[in-house]
C-alpha positions as CSV (number, residue, x, y, z in Angstrom):
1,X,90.0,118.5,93.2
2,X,93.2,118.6,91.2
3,X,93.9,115.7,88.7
4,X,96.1,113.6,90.4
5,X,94.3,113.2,93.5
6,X,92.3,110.1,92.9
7,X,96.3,108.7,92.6
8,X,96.9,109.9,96.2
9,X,93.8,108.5,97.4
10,X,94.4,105.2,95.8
11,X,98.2,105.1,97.4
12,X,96.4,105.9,100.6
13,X,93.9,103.2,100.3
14,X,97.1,100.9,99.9
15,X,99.0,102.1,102.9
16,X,95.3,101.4,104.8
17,X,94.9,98.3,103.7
18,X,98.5,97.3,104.4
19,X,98.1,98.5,108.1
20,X,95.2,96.5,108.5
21,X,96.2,93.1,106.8
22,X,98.2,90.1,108.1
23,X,101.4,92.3,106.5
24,X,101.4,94.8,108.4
25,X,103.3,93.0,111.1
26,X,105.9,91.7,108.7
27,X,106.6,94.7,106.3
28,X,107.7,98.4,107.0
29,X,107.3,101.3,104.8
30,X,108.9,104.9,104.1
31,X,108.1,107.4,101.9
32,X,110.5,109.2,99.2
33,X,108.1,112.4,97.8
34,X,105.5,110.8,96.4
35,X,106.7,107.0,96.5
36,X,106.0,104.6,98.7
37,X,109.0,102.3,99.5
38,X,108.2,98.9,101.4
39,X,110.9,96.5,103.2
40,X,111.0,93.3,104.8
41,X,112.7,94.8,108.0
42,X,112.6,97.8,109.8
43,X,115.3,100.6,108.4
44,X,115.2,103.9,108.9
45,X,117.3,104.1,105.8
46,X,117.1,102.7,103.0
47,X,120.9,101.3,102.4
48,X,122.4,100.8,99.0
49,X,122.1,96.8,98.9
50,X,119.1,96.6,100.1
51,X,116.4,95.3,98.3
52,X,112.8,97.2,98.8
53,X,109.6,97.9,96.3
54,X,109.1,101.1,95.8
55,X,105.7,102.0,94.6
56,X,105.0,105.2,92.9
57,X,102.5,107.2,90.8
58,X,103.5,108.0,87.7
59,X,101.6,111.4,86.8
60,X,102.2,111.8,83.6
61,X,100.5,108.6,82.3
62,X,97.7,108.1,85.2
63,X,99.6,105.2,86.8
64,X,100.7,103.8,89.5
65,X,104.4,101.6,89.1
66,X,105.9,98.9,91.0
67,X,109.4,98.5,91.4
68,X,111.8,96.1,93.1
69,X,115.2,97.6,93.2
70,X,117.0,94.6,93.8
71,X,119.5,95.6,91.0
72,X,121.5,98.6,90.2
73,X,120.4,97.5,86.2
74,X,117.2,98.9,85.7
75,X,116.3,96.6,83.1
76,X,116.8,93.7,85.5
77,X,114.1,95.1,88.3
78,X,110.8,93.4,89.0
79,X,108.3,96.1,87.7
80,X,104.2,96.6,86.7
81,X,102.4,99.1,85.9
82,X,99.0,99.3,87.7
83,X,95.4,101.5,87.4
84,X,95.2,104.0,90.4
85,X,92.5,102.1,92.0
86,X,93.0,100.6,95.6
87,X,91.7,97.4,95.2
88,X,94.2,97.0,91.5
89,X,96.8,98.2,93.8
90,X,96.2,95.6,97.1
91,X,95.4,92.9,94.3
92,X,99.2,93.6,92.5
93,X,101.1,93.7,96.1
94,X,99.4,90.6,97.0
95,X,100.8,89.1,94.2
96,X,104.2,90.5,94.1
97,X,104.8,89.2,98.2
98,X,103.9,85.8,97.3
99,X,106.0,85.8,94.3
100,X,108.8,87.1,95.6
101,X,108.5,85.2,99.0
102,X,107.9,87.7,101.3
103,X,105.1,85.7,102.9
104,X,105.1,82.1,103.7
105,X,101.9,79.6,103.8
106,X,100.8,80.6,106.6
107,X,99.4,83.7,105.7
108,X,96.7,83.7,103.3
109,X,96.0,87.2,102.2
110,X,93.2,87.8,100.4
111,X,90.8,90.7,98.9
């Protein structure tokens, strides 16, 4: 099994999980290569003001990165660096749609 496929399988896990959970409804995903980009509606496109997390392994170091590109500044974007294991992964995107309010009260995500 080459190297970087326990990242793939972790970023699979993810997408999973997200198709299972309460957000699956509510968020809709794309793919750029490797990267896994998640919006709050449903774009075939991703525009140049939009705002969308892109989640992506990062092969050199063994990681897996969060993103929000809500700035053209790069310095200025939401970002964390994760393990490449699932349940690190679900546990850090739980996190990031409460904090950024991409869920409300009424959904209680848990794992």
């Amino acid at each position: 099994m080459p190297e970087s496929a326990y990242m793939h399988e972790a970023m699979a896990d993810l997408c999973q999980w997200i198709g299972k959970s309460e957000l699956g409804p509510i968020l809709f995903g794309g793919q750029s290569m490797h990267s896994l980009c998640i919006l709050q509606t449903e774009e075939v496109y991703i525009k140049l003001n939009m705002s969308y997390l892109r989640i992506s392994p990062l092969f050199k170091e063994h990681l897996i990165e969060f993103r929000f590109l809500d700035s053209g500044v790069e310095d200025k974007q939401w970002s964390r660096i994760e393990a490449p294991r699932a349940d690190h992964l679900i546990k850090r995107l739980i996190g990031f749609t409460k904090q950024i309010g991409w869920v409300n009260n009424t959904i209680l995500l848990e794992y």
